[in-house]
C-alpha positions as CSV (number, residue, x, y, z in Angstrom):
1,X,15.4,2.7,-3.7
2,X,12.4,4.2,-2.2
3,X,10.3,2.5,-0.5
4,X,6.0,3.3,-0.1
5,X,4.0,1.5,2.6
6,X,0.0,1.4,2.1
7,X,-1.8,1.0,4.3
8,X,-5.1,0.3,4.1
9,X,-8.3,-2.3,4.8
10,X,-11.8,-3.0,3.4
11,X,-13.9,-0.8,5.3
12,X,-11.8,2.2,4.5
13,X,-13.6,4.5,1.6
14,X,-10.6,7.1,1.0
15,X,-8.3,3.9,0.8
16,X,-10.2,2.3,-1.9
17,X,-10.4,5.8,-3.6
18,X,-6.8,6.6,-3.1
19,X,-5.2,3.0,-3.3
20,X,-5.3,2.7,-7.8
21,X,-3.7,6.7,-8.3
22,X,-0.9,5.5,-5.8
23,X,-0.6,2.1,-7.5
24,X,0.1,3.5,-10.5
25,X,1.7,6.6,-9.8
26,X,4.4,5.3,-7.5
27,X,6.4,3.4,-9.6
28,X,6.7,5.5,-11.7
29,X,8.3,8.2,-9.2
30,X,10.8,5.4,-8.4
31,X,8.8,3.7,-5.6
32,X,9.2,0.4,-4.4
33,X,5.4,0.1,-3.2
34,X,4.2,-2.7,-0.5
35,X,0.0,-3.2,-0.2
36,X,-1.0,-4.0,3.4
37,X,-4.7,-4.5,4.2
38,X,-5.3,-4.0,7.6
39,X,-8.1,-6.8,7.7
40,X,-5.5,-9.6,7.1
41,X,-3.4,-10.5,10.2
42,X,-0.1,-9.6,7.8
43,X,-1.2,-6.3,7.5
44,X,-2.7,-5.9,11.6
45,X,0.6,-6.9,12.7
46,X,2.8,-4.7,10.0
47,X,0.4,-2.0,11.1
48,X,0.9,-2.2,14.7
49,X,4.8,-2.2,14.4
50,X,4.3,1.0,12.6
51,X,2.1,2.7,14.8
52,X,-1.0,2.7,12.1
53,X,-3.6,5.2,13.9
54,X,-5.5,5.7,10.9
55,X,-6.3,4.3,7.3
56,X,-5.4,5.3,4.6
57,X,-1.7,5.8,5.9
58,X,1.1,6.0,3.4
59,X,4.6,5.4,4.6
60,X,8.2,6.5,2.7
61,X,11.1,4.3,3.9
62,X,14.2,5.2,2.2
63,X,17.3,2.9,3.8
64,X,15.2,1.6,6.7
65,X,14.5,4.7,8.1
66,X,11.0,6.1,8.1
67,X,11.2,9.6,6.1
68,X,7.8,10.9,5.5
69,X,4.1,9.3,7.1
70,X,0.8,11.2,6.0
71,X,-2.4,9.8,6.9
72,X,-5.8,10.1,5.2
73,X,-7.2,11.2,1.8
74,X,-4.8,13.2,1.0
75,X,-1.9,11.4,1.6
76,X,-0.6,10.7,-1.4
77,X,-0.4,14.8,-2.1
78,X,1.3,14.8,1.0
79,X,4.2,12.9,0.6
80,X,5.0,14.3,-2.8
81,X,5.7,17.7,-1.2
């Protein structure tokens, strides 16, 4: 299966904008989807193995390996393509 980091943290606009379209729309593309909020020390050290530059990222891991990474409001359009 698929799997679809988010990454994202309270002070990020886009994320809280983007964050419910991908929550819903995900799963139903066959996406195992992980939440990590980058104000929680879970999430800040998740986000630093992964290089996290900028919020909102959004991560596609299929068998381990990274496949796809797209960063910022659009995103979500991004890793569709």
């Amino acid at each position: 299966m698929k799997k679809l980091l988010f990454f994202s943290a309270s002070h990020c606009r886009a994320c809280k904008a983007l964050w419910p379209i991908v929550e819903k729309e995900a799963p139903e593309k066959g996406y195992e989807v992980e939440y990590y909020d980058m104000d929680t020390e879970e999430g800040a050290e998740m986000g630093a193995d992964m290089n996290i530059r900028s919020l909102p990222t959004i991560i596609i891991m299929e068998e381990g390996d990274i496949t796809k990474k797209a960063v910022g409001n659009t995103a979500w359009k991004e890793v569709q393509e």
